[in-house]
KETOR-104442 format. One record per residue (C-alpha): x, y, z. Coordinates in steps of 0.1 Angstrom, whole numbers, padded with zeros to 4 digits, always signed. Layout:
# KETOR-104442
XYZ ...
END
This chain:
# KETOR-104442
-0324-0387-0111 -0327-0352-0096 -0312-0326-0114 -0317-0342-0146 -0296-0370-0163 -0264-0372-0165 -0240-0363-0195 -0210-0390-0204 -0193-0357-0219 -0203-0331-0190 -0172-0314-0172 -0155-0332-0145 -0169-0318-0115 -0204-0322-0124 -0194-0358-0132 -0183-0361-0095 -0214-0348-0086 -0232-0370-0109 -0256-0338-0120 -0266-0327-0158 -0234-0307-0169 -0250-0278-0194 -0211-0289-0210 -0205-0246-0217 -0170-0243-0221 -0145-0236-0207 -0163-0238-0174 -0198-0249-0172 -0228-0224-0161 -0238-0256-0133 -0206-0246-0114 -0204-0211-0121 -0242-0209-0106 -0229-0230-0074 -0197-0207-0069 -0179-0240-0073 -0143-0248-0097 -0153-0265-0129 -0125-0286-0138 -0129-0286-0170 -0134-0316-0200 -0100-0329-0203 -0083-0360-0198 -0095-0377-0165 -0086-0366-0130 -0062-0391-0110 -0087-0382-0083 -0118-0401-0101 -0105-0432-0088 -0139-0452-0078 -0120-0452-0043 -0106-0430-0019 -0095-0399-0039 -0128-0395-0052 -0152-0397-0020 -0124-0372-0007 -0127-0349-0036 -0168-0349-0037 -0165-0342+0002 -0145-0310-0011 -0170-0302-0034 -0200-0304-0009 -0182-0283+0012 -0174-0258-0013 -0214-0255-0021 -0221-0251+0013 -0196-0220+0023 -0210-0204-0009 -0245-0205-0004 -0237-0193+0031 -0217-0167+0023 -0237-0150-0006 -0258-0156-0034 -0233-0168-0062 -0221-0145-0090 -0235-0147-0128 -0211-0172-0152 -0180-0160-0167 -0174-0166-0197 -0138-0153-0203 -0116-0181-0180 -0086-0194-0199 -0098-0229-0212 -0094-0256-0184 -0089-0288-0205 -0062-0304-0186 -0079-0308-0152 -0048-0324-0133 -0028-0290-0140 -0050-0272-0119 -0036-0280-0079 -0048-0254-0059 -0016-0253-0043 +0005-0255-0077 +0016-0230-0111 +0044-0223-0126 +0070-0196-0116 +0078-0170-0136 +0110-0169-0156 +0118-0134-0149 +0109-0113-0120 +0117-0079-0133 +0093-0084-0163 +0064-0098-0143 +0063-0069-0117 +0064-0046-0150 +0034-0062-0168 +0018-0064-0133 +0027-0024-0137 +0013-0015-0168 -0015-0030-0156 -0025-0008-0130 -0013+0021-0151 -0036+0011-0181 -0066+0006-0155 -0055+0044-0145 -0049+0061-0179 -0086+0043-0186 -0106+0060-0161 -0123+0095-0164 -0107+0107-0131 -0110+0149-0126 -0099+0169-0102 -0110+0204-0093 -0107+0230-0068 -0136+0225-0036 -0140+0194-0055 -0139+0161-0050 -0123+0142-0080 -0152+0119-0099 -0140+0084-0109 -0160+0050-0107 -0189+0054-0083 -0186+0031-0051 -0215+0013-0035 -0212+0011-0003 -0245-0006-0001 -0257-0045-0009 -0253-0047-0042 -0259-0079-0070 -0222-0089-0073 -0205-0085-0105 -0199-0112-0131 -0160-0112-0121 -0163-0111-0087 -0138-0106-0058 -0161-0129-0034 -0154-0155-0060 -0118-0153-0058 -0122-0147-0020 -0144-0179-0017 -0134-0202-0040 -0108-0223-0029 -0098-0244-0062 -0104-0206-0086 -0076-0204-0104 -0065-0173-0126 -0075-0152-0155 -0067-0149-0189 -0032-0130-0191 -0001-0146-0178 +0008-0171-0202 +0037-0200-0201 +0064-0201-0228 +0041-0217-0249 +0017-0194-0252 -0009-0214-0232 -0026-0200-0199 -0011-0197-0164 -0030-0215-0135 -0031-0186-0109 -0039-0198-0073 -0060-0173-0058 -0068-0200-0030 -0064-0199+0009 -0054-0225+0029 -0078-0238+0050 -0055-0243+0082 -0023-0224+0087 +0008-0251+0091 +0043-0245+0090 +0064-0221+0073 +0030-0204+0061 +0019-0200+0097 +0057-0185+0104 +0059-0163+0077 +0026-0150+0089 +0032-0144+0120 +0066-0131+0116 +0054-0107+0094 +0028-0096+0121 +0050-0093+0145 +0081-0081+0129 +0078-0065+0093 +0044-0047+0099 +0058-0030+0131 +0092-0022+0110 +0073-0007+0083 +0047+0012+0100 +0075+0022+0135 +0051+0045+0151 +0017+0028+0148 +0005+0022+0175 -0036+0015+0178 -0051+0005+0213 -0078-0022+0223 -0106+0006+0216 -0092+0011+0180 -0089-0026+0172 -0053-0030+0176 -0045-0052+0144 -0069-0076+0140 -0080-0055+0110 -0048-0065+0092 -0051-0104+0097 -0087-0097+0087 -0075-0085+0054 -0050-0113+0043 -0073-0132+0050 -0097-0121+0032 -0075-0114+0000 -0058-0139-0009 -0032-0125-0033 -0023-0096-0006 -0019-0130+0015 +0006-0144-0009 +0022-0114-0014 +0025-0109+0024 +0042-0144+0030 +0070-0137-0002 +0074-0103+0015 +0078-0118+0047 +0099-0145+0037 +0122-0119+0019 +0126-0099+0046 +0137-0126+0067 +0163-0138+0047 +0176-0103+0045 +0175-0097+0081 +0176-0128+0101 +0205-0147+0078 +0219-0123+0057 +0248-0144+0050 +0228-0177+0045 +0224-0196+0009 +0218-0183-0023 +0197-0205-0025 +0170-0196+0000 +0173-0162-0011 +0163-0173-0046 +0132-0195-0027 +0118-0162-0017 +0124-0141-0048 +0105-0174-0065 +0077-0167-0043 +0078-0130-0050 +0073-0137-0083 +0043-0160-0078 +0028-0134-0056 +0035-0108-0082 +0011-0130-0109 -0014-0133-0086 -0014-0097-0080 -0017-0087-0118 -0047-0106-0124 -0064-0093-0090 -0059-0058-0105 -0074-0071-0139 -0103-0081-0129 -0108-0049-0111 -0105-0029-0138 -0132-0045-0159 -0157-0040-0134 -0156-0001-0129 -0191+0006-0131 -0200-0026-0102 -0172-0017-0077 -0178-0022-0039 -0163-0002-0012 -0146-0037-0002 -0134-0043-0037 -0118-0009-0039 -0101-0011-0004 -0087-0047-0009 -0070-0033-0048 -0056-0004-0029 -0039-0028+0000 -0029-0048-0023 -0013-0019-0045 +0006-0003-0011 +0017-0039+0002 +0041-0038-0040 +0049-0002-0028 +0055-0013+0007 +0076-0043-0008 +0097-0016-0033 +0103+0004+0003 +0119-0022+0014 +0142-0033-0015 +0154+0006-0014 +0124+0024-0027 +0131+0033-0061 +0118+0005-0085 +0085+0011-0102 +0068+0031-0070 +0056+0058-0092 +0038+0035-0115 +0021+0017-0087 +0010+0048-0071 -0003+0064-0100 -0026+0035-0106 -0034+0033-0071 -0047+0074-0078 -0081+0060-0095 -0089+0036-0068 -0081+0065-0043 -0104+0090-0063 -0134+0074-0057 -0129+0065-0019 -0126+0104-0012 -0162+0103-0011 -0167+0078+0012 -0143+0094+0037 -0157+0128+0038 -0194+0120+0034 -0219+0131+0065 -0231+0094+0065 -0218+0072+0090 -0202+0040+0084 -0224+0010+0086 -0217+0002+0123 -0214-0036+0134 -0231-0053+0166 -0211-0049+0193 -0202-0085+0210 -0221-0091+0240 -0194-0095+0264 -0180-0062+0254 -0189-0029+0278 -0179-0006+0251 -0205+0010+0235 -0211+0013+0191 -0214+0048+0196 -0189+0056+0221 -0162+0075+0200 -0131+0063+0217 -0146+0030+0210 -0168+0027+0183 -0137+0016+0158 -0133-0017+0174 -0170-0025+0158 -0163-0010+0126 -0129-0034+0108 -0141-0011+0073 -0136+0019+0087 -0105+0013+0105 -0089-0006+0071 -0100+0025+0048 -0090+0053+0068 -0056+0037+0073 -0050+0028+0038 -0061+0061+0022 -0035+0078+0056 -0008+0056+0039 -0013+0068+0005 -0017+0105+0014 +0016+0100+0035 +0032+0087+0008 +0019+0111-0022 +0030+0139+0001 +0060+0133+0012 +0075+0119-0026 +0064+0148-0038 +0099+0163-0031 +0115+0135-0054 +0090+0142-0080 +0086+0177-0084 +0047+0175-0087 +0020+0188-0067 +0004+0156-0044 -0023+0140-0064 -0043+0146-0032 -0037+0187-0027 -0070+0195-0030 -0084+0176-0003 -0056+0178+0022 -0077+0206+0041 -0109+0182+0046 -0090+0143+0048 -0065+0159+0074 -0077+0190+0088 -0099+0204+0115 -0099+0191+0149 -0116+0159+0142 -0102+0152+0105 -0110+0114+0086 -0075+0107+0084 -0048+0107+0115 -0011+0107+0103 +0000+0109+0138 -0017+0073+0141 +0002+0056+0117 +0035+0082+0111 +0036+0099+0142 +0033+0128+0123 +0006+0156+0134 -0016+0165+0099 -0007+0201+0105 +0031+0193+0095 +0017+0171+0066 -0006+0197+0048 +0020+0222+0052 +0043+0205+0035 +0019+0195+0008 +0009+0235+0004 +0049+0238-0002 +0052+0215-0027 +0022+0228-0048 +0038+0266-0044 +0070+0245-0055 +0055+0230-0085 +0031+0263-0095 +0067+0284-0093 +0087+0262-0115 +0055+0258-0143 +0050+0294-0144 +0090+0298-0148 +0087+0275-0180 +0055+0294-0193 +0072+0331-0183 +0043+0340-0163 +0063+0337-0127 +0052+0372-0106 +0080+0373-0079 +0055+0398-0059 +0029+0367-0064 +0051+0340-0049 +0066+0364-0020 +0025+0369-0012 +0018+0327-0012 +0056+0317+0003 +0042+0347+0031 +0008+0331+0038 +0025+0299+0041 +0052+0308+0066 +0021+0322+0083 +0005+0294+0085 +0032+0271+0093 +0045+0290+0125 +0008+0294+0139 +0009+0257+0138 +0043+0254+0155 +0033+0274+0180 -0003+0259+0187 +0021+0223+0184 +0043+0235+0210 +0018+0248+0232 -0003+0216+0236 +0025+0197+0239 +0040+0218+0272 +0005+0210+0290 +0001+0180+0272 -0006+0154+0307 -0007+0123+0293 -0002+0101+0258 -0031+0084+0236 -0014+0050+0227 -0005+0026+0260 -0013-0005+0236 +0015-0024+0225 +0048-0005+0234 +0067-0040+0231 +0059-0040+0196 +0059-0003+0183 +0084+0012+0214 +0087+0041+0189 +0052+0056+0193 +0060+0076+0223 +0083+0099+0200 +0054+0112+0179 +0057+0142+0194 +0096+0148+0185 +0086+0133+0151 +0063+0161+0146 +0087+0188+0153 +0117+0172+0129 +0089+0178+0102 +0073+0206+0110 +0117+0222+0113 +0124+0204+0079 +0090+0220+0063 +0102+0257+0068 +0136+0246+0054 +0120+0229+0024 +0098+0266+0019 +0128+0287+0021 +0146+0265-0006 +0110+0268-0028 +0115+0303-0026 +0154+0312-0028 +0168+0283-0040 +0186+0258-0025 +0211+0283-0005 +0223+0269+0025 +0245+0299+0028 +0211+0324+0034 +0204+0336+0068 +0169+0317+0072 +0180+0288+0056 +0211+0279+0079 +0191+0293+0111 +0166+0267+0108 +0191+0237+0093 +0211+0244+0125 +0180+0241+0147 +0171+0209+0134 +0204+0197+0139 +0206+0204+0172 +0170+0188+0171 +0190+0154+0158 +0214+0159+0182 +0190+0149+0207 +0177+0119+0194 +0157+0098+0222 +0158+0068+0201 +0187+0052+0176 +0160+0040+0157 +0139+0071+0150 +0158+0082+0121 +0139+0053+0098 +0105+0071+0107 +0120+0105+0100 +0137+0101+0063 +0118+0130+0049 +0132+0155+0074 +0163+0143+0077 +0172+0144+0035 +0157+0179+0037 +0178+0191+0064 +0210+0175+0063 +0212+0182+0021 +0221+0217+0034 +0241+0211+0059 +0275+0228+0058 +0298+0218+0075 +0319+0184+0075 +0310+0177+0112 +0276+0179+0103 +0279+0154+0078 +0298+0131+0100 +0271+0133+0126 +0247+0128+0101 +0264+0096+0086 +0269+0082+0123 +0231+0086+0135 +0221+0065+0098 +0245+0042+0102 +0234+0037+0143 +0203+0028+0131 +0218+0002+0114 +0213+0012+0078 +0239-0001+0058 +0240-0013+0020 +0227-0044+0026 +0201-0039+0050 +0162-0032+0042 +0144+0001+0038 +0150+0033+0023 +0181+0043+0045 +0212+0037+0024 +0197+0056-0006 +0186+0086+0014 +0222+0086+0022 +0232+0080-0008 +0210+0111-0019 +0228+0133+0010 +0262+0124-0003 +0257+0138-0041 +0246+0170-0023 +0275+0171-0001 +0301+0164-0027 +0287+0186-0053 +0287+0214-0028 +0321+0208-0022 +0332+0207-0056 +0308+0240-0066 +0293+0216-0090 +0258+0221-0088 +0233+0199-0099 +0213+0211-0133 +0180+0218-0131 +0163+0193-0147 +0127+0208-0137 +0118+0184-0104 +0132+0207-0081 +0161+0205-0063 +0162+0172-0045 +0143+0155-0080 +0171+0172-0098 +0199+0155-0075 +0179+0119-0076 +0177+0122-0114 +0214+0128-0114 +0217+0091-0093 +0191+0079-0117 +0161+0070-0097 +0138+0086-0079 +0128+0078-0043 +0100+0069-0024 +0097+0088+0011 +0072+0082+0040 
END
């Protein structure tokens, strides 16, 4: 018989197969070699029936050697799957759901936060930080392999997550083969609705490949996919029936939670491979690590962020290098019925899906590392690079893409909160020079109105707008510009409290609060104030008078924040109040050494994410 004879005791799939099963446990090398599921040398599958079940389930099998061998040449065996002895627990499309939420997303935490604290990551001055090299190149694949758990329909899990009982978790890093249904809803609800809600301002045309990027990536990593759908599902409950049944609430959270196992394991494996990661493994862990943070934004954005996003750091540390390298990304054929040329640079992007997912992932995690920095008290993780990712007039990274931001506001407000964080470490050592600060808070002032008044400039003789694409999904694009200018106001408010404290009462403090008021005043859009959180907490904190407040109040709740709804709203104003009442009551908040917005979050007892 070809391929040798067959073994009575050989696992069950090369049973099915009726090959010579070299019966390694707990999967066989036969199957590993064939990128195929070994299920395992336990009791007998209901689907080896002699009949139906079983031509159906060798049919699968065929198939599953076929899109492997087309794909790429299958990894090495692993030798460190949970042992697979009962073959009938296995259903692609069935494990268990954890008991306890809370405590999976924590271990799921410590994860990535282990996977951080284990890598030699150093930053310098000029320098770009050196963590796990990335080949960008073809490469032999690892012996854990994301193209296994990408192509592998029946894989299922890693050791880690265990039952009650101590004994394995099935994981189901599987894809569906056809979308049906709810899956197909949740998908494309999240598409059309949650993506635009978290990401207001995005708005990417035809030549920049709109979003066909982003359904290229679920699909593509499946436990991004299954955290997408709970996310999705989630978010619908919370916005579409807000008063329905506990109980389909609780459906969601369930799938949360399932999501949130498959998650941990995706980051596990990653982290034993750090001297074999591939530019596509590092950019699918860092989606996946934004979409929990993304998920946290909108359950209020203070659960665990930090954690996430310091574990995200070491995946981020060795992308740097691929963004601000001279060598071009591998460019794909263009199709033949397009008329846009690879190299043309307005539309070489819709050839290149890498580049476009990279550069917006890494803008999402700068955006973010910046902008929290205020809650944290820290210096971004990123400072150092903030001058070649976003600056220059064709810079790797485009805030204004994705935030409607303009970099210029971002790395100013990034220089701020390193001053901020060098100030309050040399107040703590004794070594703070007043004359020293006064010279950096100078430059930076400097700096920040030559790029006001460059913004303003372009934008009187600005003719026409960059993003016509897809106003019925992202209407909020076209106030970039007004965006930019709430930031760039809130930036030389959040300097002059770095430097004099947090004063409102001082002459260049309340001169610029009451510009940007009258700034918010103005508002084009109800809706704007979700994509402006950061400037709005910076400003309206020192607002003075009760009026203010009210107006501030009114525009959050007109863009229908409330305590129910999603998103970061209702603790930013919850953040504004503790200012406002202990300004009223001359109770100011103690320094606690996170500045003075971390100080007032400690004081609430969280900290928040901003972007």
């Amino acid at each position: 018989m070809a391929g040798g004879s067959r073994s009575r005791l050989g696992c069950w799939t090369c049973r099915l197969r009726r090959k010579k099963c070299d019966e390694l446990r707990p999967a066989c090398a036969t199957c590993e070699g064939l990128g195929i599921a070994c299920h395992g040398y336990g009791l007998r599958p209901e689907w080896m029936d002699g009949g139906e079940k079983e031509k159906a389930a060798t049919a699968e099998t065929r198939r599953q050697i076929k899109n492997a061998a087309r794909r790429e040449p299958p990894p090495a065996p692993m030798r460190d799957r949970p042992d697979r002895s009962n073959s009938n627990a296995l259903s692609p499309h069935h494990f268990p759901i954890p008991d306890d939420n809370a405590q999976l997303e924590e271990e799921f935490a410590n994860v990535v936060l282990r996977e951080h604290s284990q890598a030699s990551v150093t930053s310098t001055p000029g320098n770009t930080p050196t963590g796990p090299a990335l080949k960008t190149g073809f490469r032999p694949r690892p012996v854990i392999s994301f193209a296994t758990l990408s192509r592998n329909e029946n894989f299922n899990g890693f050791e880690g997550a265990t039952t009650s009982s101590g004994t394995p978790r099935p994981v189901d890093y599987s894809l569906p083969q056809a979308l049906k249904g709810r899956e197909a809803s949740l998908l494309m609800y999240y598409l059309d609705y949650v993506f635009p809600l978290q990401f207001k301002m995005y708005n990417p045309t035809a030549a920049e490949g709109g979003r066909g990027w982003l359904l290229s990536l679920l699909l593509r990593t499946p436990p991004m996919y299954h955290m997408t759908l709970a996310m999705s599902a989630h978010c619908y409950e919370m916005i579409e029936v807000p008063n329905g049944a506990k109980e389909r609430k609780q459906a969601s959270l369930e799938q949360l939670g399932s999501a949130l196992q498959n998650l941990q394991q995706y980051i596990r494996v990653y982290s034993q491979q750090k001297d074999t990661r591939s530019l596509e493994d590092s950019t699918k862990v860092l989606g996946c690590i934004l979409q929990m943070t993304a998920f946290i934004g909108f359950a209020g954005g203070v659960e665990n962020w930090q954690i996430h996003m310091t574990g995200a750091t070491d995946v981020v540390s060795g992308l740097i290098n691929v963004l601000i390298s001279p060598v071009p990304f591998p460019e794909t054929d263009p199709s033949p019925q397009s008329s846009i040329s690879p190299h043309d640079p307005e539309g070489s992007l819709l050839f290149n899906e890498d580049e476009v997912l990279l550069k917006f992932l890494m803008a999402v995690f700068t955006w973010v590392d910046i902008a929290s920095a205020v809650s944290l008290g820290s210096s971004p993780f990123l400072a150092e690079h903030h001058e070649r990712l976003l600056g220059g007039d064709n810079p790797p990274l485009r805030l204004d893409k994705i935030g409607g931001i303009q970099n210029w506001a971002l790395i100013s407000i990034g220089k701020i909160a390193s001053l901020d964080s060098w100030k309050r470490t040399s107040q703590s050592n004794g070594t703070l020079s007043i004359i020293e600060l006064a010279k950096r808070a100078t430059l930076l002032e400097s700096e920040l109105e030559e790029a006001f008044d460059k913004f303003t400039k372009d934008r009187k003789h600005s003719t026409s707008h960059d993003r016509p694409a897809l106003p019925y999904l992202t209407p909020l694009s076209e106030h970039a510009d007004y965006v930019t200018e709430l930031y760039g106001r809130a930036a030389l408010t959040y300097l002059h409290v770095v430097v004099s404290g947090p004063c409102p009462e001082l002459p260049e403090i309340r001169e610029n609060v009451c510009t940007t008021m009258e700034l918010l005043k103005r508002l084009p859009n109800r809706l704007l104030p979700r994509s402006a959180y950061w400037p709005i907490l910076i400003t309206a904190s020192l607002a003075l008078e009760e009026d203010e407040h009210t107006m501030i109040r009114n525009m959050i709740y007109g863009a229908g924040v409330s305590e129910t709804s999603v998103g970061l709203g209702w603790n930013v104003l919850k953040v504004l109040e503790e200012c406002w009442k202990r300004r009223r009551l001359n109770n100011p908040v103690p320094s606690l050494g996170d500045g003075y917005w971390g100080d007032v979050m400690t004081s609430l007892h969280f900290k928040l994410m901003l972007m």
